[in-house]
C-alpha positions in Angstrom: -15.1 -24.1 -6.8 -11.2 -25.2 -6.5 -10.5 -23.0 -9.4 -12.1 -19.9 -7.6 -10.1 -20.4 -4.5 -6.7 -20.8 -6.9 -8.1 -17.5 -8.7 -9.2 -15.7 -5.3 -5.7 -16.7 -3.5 -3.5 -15.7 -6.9 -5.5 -12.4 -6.7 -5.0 -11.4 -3.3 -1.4 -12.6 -3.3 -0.7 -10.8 -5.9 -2.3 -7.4 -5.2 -0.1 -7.7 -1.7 2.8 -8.4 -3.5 2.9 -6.4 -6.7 1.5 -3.3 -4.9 3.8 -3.2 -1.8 7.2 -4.6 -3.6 6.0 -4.4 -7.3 6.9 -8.2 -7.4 5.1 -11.2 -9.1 6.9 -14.6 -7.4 7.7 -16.9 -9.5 7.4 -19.4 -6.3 3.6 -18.4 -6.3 2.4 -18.6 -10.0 4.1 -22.3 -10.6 2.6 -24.0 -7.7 -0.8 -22.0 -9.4 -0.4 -23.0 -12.6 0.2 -26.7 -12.1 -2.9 -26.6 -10.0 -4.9 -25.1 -12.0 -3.7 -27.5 -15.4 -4.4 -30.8 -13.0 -7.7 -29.7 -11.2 -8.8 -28.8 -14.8 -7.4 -32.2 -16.1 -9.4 -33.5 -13.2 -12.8 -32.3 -13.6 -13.1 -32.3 -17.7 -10.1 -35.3 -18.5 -8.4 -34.0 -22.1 -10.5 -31.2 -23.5 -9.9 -29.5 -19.7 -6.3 -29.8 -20.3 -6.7 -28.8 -23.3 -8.4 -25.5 -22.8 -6.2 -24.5 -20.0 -3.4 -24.8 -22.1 -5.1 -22.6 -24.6 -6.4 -20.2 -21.5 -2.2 -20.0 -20.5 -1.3 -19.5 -24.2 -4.0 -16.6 -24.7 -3.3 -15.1 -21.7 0.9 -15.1 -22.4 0.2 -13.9 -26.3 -2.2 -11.1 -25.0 0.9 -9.2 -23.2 4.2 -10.6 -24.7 4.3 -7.8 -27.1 3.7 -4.9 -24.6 6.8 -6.9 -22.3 8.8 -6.7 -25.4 9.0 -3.3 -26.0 9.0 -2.4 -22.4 5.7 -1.8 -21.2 5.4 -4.3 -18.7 7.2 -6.4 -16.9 7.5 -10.1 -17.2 5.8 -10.9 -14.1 2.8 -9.1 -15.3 3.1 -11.7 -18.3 3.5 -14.7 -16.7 0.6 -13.9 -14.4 -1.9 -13.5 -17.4 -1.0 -16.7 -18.5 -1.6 -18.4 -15.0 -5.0 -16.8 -14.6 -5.9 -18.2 -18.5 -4.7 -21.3 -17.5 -7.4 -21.3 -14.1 -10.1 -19.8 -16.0 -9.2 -21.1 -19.4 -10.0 -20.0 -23.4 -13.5 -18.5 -22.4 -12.6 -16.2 -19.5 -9.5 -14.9 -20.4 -10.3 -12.2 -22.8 -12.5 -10.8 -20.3 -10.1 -11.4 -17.5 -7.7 -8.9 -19.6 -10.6 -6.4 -20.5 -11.1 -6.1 -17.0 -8.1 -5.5 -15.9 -7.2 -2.8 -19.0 -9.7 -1.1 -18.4 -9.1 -0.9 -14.5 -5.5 -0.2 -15.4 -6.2 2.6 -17.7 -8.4 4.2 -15.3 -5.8 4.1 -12.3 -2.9 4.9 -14.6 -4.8 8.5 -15.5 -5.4 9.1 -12.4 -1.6 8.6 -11.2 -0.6 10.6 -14.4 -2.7 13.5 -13.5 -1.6 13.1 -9.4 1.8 13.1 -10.9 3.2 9.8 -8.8 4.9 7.0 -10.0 3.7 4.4 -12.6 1.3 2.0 -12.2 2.0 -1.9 -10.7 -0.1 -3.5 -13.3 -1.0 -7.2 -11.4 -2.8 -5.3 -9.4 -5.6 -4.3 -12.2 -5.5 -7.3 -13.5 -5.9 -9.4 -10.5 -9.0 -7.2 -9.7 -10.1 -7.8 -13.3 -9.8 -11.3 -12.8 -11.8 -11.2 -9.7 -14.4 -9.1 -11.2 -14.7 -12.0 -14.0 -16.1 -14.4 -11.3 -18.6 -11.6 -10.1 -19.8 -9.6 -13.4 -20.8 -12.3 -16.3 -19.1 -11.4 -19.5 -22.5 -12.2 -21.1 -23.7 -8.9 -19.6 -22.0 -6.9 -22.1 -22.3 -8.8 -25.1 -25.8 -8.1 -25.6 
């Protein structure tokens, strides 16, 4: 339940944020992320820690490469790798799925409206809100 409410408040801070100033704060995803590694800790001692670490590391790997050759931004990193480390190993592939796929959808549709690119913690903090409402398990059927 804590780890919706730190996934939930990330989200909504960051759709504000990153889609009125196209900024991901620092100040916000720290405080997040050493939440979500101790109330993880908390609940499920090592192998908690343990797979939010490996939720954060996921999440970081997924869009490093895309930062690197100037596809995103680091912000949009760093904030894949908070929401693995709330959700850990299991959820963050289908955090990311989410969100691409959101992404891809709005990012045609600004292409084709001709505006400006796409703030890209939006469609993955609605991607990681619709991973708490649609089971992944729905789709692997």
């Amino acid at each position: 339940m804590i780890l919706d409410g730190l996934l939930i408040t990330l989200a909504i801070i960051t759709i504000w944020t990153d889609g009125r100033h196209r900024k991901i704060y620092n100040k916000v995803l720290l405080p997040i992320l050493l939440l979500a590694l101790c109330t993880n800790t908390y609940n499920e001692g090592l192998p908690g820690l343990l797979n939010s670490l490996m939720g954060c590391a996921i999440g970081y790997s997924i869009l490093i490469i895309p930062y690197k050759v100037g596809g995103l931004c680091a912000g949009d990193v760093k904030l894949l790798a908070v929401f693995g480390s709330i959700v850990g190993l299991h959820l963050i592939i289908p955090v990311f799925v989410y969100g691409a796929l959101l992404g891809g959808v709005i990012s045609l549709y600004k292409m084709l409206r001709k505006q400006r690119t796409l703030a890209y913690g939006v469609p993955l903090s609605i991607g990681a809100l619709a991973s708490i409402w649609i089971p992944w398990e729905v789709f692997m059927k």
